[in-house]
SELO-139272 format. One line per field, with one value per atom (N, C-alpha, C): residue number from 1; atom name; x, y, z. Coordinates in steps of 0.05 Angstrom, whole numbers. Layout:
BEGIN
i: (NUM	...)
at: (CA	...)
px: (X	...)
py: (Y	...)
pz: (Z	...)
***
This chain:
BEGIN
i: (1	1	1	2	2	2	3	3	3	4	4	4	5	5	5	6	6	6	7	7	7	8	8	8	9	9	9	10	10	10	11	11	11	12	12	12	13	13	13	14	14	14	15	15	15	16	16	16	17	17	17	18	18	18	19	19	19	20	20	20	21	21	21	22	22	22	23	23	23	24	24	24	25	25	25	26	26	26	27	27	27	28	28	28	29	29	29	30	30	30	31	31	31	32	32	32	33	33	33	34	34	34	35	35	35	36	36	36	37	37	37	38	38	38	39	39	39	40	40	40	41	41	41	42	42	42	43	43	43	44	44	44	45	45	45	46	46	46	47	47	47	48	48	48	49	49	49	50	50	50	51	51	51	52	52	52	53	53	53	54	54	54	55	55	55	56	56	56	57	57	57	58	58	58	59	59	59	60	60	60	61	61	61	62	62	62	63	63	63	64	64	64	65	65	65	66	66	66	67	67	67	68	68	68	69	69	69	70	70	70	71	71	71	72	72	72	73	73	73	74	74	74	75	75	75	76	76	76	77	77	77	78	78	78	79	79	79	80	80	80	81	81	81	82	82	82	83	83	83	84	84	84	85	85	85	86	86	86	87	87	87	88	88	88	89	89	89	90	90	90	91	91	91	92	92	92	93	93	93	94	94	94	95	95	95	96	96	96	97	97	97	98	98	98	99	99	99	100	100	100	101	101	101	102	102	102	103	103	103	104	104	104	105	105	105	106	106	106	107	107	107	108	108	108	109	109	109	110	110	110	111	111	111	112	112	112	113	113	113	114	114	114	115	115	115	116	116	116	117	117	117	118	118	118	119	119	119	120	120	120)
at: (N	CA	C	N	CA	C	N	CA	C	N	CA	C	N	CA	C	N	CA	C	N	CA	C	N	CA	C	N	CA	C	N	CA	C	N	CA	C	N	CA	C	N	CA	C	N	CA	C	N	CA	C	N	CA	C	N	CA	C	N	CA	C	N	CA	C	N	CA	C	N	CA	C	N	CA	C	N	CA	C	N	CA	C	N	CA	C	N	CA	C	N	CA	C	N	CA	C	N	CA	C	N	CA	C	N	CA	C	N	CA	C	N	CA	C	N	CA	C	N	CA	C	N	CA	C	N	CA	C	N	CA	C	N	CA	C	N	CA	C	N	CA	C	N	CA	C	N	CA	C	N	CA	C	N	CA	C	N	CA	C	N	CA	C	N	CA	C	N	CA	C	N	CA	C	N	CA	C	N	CA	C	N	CA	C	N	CA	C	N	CA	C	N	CA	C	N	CA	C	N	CA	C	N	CA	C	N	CA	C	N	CA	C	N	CA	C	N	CA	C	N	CA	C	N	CA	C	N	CA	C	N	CA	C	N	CA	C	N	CA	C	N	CA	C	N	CA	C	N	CA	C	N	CA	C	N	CA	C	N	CA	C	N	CA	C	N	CA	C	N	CA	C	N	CA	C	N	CA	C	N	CA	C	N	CA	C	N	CA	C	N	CA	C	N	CA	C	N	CA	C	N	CA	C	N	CA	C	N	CA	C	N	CA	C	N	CA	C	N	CA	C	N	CA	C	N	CA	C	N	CA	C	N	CA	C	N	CA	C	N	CA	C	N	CA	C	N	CA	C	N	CA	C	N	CA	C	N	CA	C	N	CA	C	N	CA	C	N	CA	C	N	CA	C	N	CA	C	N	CA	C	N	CA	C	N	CA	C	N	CA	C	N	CA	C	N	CA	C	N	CA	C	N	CA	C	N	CA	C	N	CA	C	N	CA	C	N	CA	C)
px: (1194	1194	1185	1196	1186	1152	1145	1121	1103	1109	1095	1092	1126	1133	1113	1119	1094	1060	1046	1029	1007	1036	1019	1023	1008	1003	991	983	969	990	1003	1028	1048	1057	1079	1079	1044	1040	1040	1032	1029	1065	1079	1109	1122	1115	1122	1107	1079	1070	1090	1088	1111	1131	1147	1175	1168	1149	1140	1144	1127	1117	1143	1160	1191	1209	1209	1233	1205	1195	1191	1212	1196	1212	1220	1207	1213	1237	1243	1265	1287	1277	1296	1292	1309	1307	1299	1271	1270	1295	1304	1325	1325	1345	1337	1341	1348	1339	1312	1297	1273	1249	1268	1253	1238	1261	1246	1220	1223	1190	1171	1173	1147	1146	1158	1159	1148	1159	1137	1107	1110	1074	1061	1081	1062	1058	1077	1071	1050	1050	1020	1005	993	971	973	981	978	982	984	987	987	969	978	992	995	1025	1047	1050	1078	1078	1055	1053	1060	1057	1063	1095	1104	1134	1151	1137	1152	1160	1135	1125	1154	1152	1163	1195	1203	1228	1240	1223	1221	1230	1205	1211	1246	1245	1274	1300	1294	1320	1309	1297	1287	1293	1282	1307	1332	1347	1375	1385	1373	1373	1377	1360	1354	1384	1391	1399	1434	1436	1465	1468	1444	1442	1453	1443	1444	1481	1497	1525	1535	1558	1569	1598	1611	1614	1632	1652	1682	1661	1631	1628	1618	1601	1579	1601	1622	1645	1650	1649	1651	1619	1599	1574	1571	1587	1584	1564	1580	1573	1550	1542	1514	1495	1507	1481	1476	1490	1486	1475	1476	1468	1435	1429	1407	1390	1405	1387	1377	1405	1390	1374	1375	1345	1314	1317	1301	1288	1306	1299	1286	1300	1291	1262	1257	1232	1211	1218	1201	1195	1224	1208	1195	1193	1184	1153	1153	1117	1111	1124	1106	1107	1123	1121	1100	1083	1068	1046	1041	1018	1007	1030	1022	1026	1014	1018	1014	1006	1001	1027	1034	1064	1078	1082	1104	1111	1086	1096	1101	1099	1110	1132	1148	1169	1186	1181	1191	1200	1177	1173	1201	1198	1221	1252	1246	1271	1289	1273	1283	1292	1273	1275	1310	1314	1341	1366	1357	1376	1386	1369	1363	1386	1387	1401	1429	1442	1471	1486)
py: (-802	-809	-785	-757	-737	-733	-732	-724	-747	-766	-798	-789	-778	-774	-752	-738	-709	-725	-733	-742	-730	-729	-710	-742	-761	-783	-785	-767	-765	-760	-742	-720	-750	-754	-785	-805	-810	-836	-822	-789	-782	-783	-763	-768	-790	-814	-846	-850	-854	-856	-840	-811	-809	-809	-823	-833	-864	-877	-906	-896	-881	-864	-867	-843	-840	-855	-881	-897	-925	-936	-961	-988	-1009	-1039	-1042	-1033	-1044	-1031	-1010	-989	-992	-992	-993	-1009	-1035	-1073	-1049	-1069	-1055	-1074	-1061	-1078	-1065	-1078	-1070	-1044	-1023	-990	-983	-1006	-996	-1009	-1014	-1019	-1000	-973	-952	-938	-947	-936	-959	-975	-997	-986	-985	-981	-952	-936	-908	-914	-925	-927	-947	-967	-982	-952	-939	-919	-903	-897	-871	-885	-912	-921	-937	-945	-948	-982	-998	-1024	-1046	-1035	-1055	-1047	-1016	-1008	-1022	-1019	-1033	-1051	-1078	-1097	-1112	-1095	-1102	-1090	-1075	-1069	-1090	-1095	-1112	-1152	-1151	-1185	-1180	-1155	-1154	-1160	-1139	-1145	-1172	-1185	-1213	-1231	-1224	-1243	-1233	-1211	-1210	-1222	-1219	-1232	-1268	-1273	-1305	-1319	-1300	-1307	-1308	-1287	-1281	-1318	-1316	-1333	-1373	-1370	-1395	-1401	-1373	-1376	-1376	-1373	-1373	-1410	-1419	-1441	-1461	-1455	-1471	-1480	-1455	-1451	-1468	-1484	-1506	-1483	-1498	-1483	-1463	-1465	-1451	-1427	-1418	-1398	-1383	-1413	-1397	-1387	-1392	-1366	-1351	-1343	-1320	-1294	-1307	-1290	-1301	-1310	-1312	-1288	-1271	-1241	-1233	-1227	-1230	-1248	-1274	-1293	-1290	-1277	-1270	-1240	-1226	-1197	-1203	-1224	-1236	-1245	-1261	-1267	-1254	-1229	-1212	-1194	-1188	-1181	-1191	-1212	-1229	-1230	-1234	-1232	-1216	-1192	-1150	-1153	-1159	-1158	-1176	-1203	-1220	-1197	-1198	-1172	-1151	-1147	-1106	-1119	-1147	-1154	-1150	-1171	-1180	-1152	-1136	-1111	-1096	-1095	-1084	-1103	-1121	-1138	-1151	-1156	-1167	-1205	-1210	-1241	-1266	-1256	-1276	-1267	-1251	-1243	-1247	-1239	-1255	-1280	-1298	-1328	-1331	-1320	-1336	-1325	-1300	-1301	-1310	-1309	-1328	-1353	-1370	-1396	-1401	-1380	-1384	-1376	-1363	-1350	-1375	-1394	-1414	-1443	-1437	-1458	-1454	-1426	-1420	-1421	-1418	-1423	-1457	-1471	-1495	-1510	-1489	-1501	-1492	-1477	-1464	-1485)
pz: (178	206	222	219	231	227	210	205	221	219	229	267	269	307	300	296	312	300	290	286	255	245	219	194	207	190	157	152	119	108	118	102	101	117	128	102	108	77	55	56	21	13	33	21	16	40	21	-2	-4	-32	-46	-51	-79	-80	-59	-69	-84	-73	-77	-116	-118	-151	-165	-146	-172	-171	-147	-145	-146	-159	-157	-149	-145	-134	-163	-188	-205	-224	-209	-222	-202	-175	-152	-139	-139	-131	-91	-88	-58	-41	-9	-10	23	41	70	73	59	54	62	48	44	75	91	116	134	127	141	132	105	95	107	100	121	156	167	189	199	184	178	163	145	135	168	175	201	222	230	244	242	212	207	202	212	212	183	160	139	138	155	155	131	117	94	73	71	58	65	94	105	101	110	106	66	52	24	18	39	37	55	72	82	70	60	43	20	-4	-16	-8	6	12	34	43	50	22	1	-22	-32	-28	-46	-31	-3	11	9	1	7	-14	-35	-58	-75	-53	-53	-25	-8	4	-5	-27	-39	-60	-73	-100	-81	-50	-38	-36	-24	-14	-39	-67	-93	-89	-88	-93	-87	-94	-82	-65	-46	-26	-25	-51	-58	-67	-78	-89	-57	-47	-18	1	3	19	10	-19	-29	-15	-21	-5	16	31	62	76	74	90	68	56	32	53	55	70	92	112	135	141	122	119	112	93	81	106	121	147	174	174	186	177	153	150	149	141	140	173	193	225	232	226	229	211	191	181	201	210	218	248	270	291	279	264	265	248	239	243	265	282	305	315	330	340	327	302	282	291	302	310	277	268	243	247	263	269	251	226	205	182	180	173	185	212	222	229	232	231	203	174	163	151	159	159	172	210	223	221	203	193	172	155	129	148	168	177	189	207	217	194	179	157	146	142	120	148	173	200	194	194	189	170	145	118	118	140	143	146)
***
């Protein structure tokens, strides 16, 4: 984030690239941690970095989202607070598109956001 605020943008994306390197999605489940790196790559100009951090961790709460909904209801009060943690992120991702002028991302997280409002 510092490097992004003063405007030293190359340096910003090369240090997220190699954390991206030693912590992968696939070693490290990405997870709403990992919001501040999209929002720094949208900062230093890197838009479809963010934009592929943000989709991802969309998919992972959407399918944390789906697999709450399955539960019959004595388990879904057990992840109550899980599903509602799930949706606000899901929200925080859909603003910090649109704020990112990512308008084809954010309608369709928006879209899924209202959809899982829908199924409470």
């Amino acid at each position: 984030e510092a490097l992004a605020s003063k405007g030293e943008n190359d340096k910003a994306i090369a240090l997220l690239d190699r954390c991206l390197e030693e912590f992968p999605d696939e070693k490290i489940n990405f997870d709403m941690y990992m919001i501040p790196f999209a929002d720094v790559y949208y900062a230093a100009g890197a838009t479809e970095k963010g934009n592929a951090i943000t989709e991802r961790i969309f998919e992972v709460y959407k399918q944390n989202l789906n697999y709450y909904n399955r539960l019959n209801e004595k388990l879904f009060k057990y992840f109550e607070s899980d599903y509602n943690q799930a949706l606000g992120v899901i929200q925080k991702l859909s603003i910090m598109a649109q704020m990112n002028e990512q308008e084809e991302l954010h309608t369709k997280i928006d879209s899924a956001f209202r959809d899982m409002l829908m199924m409470q």
